[in-house]
C-alpha positions in Angstrom: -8.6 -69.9 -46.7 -7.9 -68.2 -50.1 -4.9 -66.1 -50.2 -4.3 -64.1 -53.4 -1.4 -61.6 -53.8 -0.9 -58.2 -51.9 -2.3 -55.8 -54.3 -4.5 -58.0 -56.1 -7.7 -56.5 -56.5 -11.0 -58.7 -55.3 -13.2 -60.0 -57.9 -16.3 -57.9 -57.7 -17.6 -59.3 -60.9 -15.6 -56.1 -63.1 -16.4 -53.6 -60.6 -14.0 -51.9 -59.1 -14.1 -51.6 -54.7 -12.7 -48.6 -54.0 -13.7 -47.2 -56.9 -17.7 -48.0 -56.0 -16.8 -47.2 -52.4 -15.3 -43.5 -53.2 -18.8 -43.2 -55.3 -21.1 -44.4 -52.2 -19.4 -41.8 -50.0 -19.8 -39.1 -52.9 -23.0 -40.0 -52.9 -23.3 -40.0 -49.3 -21.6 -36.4 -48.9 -23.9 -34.9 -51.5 -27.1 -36.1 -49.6 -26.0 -34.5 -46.3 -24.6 -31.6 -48.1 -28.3 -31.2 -49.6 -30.4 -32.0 -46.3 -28.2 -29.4 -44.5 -28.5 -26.8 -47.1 -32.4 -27.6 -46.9 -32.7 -27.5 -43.2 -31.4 -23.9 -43.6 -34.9 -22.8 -44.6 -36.8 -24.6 -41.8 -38.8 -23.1 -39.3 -39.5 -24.6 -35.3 -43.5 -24.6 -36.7 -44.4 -25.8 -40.1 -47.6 -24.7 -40.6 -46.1 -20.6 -40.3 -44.2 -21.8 -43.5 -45.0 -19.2 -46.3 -45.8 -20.6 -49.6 -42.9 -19.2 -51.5 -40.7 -20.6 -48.8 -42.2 -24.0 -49.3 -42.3 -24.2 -53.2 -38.1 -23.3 -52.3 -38.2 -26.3 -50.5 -39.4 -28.2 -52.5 -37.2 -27.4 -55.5 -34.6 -27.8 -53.3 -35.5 -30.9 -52.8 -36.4 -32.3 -55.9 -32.8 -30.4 -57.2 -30.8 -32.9 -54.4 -32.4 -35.7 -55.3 -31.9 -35.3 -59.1 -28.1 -34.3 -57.7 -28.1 -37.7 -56.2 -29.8 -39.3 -59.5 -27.0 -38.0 -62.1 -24.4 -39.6 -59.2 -25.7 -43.2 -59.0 -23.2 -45.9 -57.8 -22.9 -49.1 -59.9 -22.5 -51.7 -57.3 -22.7 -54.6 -59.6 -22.5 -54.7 -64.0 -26.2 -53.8 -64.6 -26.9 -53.1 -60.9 -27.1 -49.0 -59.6 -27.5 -47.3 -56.5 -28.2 -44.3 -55.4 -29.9 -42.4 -52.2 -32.4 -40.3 -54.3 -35.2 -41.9 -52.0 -34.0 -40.2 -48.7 -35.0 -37.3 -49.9 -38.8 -38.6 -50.7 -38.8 -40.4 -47.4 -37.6 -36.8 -46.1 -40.1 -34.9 -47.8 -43.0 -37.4 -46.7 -42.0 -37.4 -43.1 -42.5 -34.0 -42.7 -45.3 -32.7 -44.8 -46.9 -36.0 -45.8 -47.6 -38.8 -48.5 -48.8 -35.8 -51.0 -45.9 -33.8 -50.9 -43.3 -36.8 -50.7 -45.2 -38.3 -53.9 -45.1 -34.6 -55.4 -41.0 -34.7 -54.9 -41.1 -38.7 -56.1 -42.8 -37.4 -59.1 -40.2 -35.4 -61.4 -37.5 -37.3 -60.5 -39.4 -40.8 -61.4 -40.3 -38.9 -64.4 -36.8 -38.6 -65.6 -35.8 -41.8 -64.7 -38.4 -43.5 -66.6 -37.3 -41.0 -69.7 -34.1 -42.9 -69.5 -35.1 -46.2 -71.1 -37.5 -48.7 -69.3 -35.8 -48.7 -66.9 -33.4 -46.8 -67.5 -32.2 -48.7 -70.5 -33.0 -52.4 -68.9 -30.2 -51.7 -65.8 -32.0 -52.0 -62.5 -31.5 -49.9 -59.8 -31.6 -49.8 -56.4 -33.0 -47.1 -54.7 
């Protein structure tokens, strides 16, 4: 068994524990934050959604998961994480693979403007 000093922070390969764990639960936070504030505007029956309440939605949605883009975790140097996808996967479970691929879209978009991709670091997602 290694033993190292009390204090002594673990070798993550330069990333910092805590640190990336505070981040994960910022993240986390600002997903449920987002899917609450979006459940706010759902109705018992989908298909009595108006349109203008479902283009809200979906800007809501897009708007969280660019939130959750601009707060991505690095978990290793060169590795990032973020839960952008939930809200796809979200978006797809409940009005289908159009709309969830309609929310995928923008934020892929920008992602992709970063750099291919985004600058050579990969990311988890």
């Amino acid at each position: 068994m290694v033993t190292r000093p009390k204090g002594a922070a673990v070798n993550t390969g330069g990333v910092n524990l805590p640190q990336m764990l505070n981040e994960l639960l910022i993240n986390m936070a600002l997903l449920v934050a987002g899917v609450f504030m979006l459940s706010l505007t759902l109705t018992a029956r989908p298909q009595s959604d108006s349109p203008a309440r479902l283009l809200i939605r979906y800007a809501g949605a897009v708007a969280v998961a660019f939130l959750l883009l601009l707060n991505t975790v690095q978990i290793a140097p060169g590795l990032l994480f973020d839960f952008r996808s939930v809200m796809v996967a979200l978006a797809a479970r409940r009005y289908g693979t159009l709309v969830g691929l309609l929310v995928a879209l923008p934020v892929a978009l920008y992602r992709l403007s970063l750099g291919a991709p985004a600058r050579g670091r990969p990311c988890l997602a």
